[in-house]
GUPA-528155 format. One record per residue: residue number from 1; residue in one letter; x, y, z of N, C-alpha, C in turn. Coordinates in steps of 0.2 Angstrom, whole numbers, plus 5000, padded with zeros to 4 digits. Layout:
REM GUPA-528155
(NUM a (X Y Z) (X Y Z) (X Y Z))
...
***
This chain:
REM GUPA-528155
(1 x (4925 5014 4824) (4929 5011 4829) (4928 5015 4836))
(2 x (4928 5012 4841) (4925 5014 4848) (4931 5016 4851))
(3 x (4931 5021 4856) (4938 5025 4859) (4933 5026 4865))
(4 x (4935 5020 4869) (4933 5020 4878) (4940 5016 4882))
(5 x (4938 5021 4888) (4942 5017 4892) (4937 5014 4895))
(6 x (4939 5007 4898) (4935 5002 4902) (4938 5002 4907))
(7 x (4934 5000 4914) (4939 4997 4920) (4931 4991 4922))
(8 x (4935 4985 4924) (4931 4982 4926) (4933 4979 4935))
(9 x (4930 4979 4936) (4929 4974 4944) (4926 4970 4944))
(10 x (4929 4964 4948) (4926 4957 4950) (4928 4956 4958))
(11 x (4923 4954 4961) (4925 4951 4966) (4925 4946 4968))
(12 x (4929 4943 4972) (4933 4936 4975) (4933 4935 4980))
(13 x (4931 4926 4982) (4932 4925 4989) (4938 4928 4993))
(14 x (4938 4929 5000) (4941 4930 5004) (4944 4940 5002))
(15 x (4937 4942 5001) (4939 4948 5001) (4942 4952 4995))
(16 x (4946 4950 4992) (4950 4954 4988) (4945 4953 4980))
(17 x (4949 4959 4976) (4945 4957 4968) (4949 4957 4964))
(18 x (4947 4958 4957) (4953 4957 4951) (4950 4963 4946))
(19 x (4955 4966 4943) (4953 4971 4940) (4956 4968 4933))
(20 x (4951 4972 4927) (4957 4972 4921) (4952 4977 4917))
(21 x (4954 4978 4912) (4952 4986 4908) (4957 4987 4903))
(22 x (4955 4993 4900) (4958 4997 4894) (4957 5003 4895))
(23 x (4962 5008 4895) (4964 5014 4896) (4965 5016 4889))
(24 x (4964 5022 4887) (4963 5025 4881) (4969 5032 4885))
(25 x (4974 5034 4881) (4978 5038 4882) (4981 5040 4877))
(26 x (4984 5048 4878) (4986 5053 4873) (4995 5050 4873))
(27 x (4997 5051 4867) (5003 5048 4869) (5009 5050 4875))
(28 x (5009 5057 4876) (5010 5060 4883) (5009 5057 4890))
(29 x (5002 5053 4889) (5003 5050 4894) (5005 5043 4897))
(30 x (5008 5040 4891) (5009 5031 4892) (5011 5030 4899))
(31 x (5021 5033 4899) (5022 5033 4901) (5022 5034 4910))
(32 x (5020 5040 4911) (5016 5040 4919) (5011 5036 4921))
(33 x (5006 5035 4915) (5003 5028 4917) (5004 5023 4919))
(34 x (5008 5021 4917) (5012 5013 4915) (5016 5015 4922))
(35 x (5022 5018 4925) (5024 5019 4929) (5018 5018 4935))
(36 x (5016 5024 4934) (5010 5024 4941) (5007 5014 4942))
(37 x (5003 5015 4937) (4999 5006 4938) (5006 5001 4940))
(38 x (5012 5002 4937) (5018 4997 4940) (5018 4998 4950))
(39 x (5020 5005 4950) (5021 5009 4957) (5015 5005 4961))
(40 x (5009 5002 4959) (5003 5001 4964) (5002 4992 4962))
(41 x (5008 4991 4958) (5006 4982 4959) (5003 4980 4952))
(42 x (5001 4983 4945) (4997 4980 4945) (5000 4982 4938))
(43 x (4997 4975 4934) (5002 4971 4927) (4999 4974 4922))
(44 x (5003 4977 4919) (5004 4979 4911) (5002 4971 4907))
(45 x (4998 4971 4903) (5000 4966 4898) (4996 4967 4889))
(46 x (4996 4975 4890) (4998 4976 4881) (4997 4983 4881))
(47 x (5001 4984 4876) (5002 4992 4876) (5002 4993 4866))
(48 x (4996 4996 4865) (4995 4995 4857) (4992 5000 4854))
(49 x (4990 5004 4849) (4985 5009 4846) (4983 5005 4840))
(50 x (4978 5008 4837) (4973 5006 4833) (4974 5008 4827))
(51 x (4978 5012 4825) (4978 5020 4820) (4985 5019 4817))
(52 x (4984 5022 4810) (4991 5021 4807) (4995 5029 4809))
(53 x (4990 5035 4807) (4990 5040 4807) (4986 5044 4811))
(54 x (4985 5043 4817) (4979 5044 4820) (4981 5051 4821))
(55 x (4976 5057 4825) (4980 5063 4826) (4972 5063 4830))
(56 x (4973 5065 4838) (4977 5065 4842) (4980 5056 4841))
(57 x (4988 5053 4844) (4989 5048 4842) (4987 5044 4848))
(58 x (4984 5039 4849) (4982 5036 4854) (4983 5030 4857))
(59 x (4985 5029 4864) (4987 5021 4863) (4982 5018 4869))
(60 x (4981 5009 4866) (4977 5008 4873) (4980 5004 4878))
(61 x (4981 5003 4884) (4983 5002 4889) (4980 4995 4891))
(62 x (4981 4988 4892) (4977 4983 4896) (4982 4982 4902))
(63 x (4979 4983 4907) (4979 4979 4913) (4977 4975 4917))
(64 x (4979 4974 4925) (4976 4967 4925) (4980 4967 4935))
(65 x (4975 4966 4938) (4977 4964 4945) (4973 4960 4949))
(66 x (4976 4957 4954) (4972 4957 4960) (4973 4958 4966))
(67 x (4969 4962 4970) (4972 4964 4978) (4965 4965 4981))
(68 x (4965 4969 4987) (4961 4974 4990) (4956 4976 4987))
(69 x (4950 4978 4984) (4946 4980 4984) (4949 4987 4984))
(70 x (4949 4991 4989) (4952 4998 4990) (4960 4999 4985))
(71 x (4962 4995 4988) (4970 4997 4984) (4969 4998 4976))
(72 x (4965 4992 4972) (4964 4994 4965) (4961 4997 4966))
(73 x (4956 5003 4968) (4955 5007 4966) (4957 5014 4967))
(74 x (4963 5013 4972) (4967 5018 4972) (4972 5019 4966))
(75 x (4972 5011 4964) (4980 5011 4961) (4975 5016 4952))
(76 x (4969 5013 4952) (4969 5014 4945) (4964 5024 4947))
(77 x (4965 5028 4952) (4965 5033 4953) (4969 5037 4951))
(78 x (4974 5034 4953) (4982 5037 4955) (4985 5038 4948))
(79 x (4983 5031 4942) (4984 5032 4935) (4979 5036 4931))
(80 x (4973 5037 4933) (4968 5043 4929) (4972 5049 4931))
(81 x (4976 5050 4939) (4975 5055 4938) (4983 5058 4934))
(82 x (4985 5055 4931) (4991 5056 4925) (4989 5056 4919))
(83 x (4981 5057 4917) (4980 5057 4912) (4975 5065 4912))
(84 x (4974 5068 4905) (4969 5073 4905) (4962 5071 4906))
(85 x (4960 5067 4907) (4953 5066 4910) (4950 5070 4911))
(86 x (4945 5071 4910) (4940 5075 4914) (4938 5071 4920))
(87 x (4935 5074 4928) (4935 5071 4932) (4928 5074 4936))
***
């Protein structure tokens, strides 16, 4: 079983793109996540883990926007930087 986060880009006429991915997060961090990516515009649409008993427990994050080219990339900045990531 694979444990990545993905973040994808696409770009679209008239300038702007569409983002969507999966975040891989420790339980501690859902919630600042999920705040943070609401705080910048940009849709929650599933919040699941894979594990009955997993340890660390993990859950994955999908979202989904479109704006700015610049703004998603700050917005999905701004929710890395709520997780342990390495950077």
């Amino acid at each position: 079983m694979g444990v990545v986060t993905v973040l994808n880009f696409q770009a679209l006429p008239e300038g702007n793109a569409t983002i969507t991915g999966d975040l891989v997060l420790l339980d501690p961090e859902v919630n600042p996540v999920a705040r943070t990516l609401r705080q910048h515009g940009v849709d929650l649409t599933a919040i699941h883990n894979h594990g009955l008993r997993d340890t660390p427990r993990l859950f994955y994050m999908h979202f989904w926007s479109v704006d700015a080219p610049t703004k998603l990339a700050q917005a999905l900045k701004a929710a890395l930087d709520q997780t342990s990531s390495r950077r």
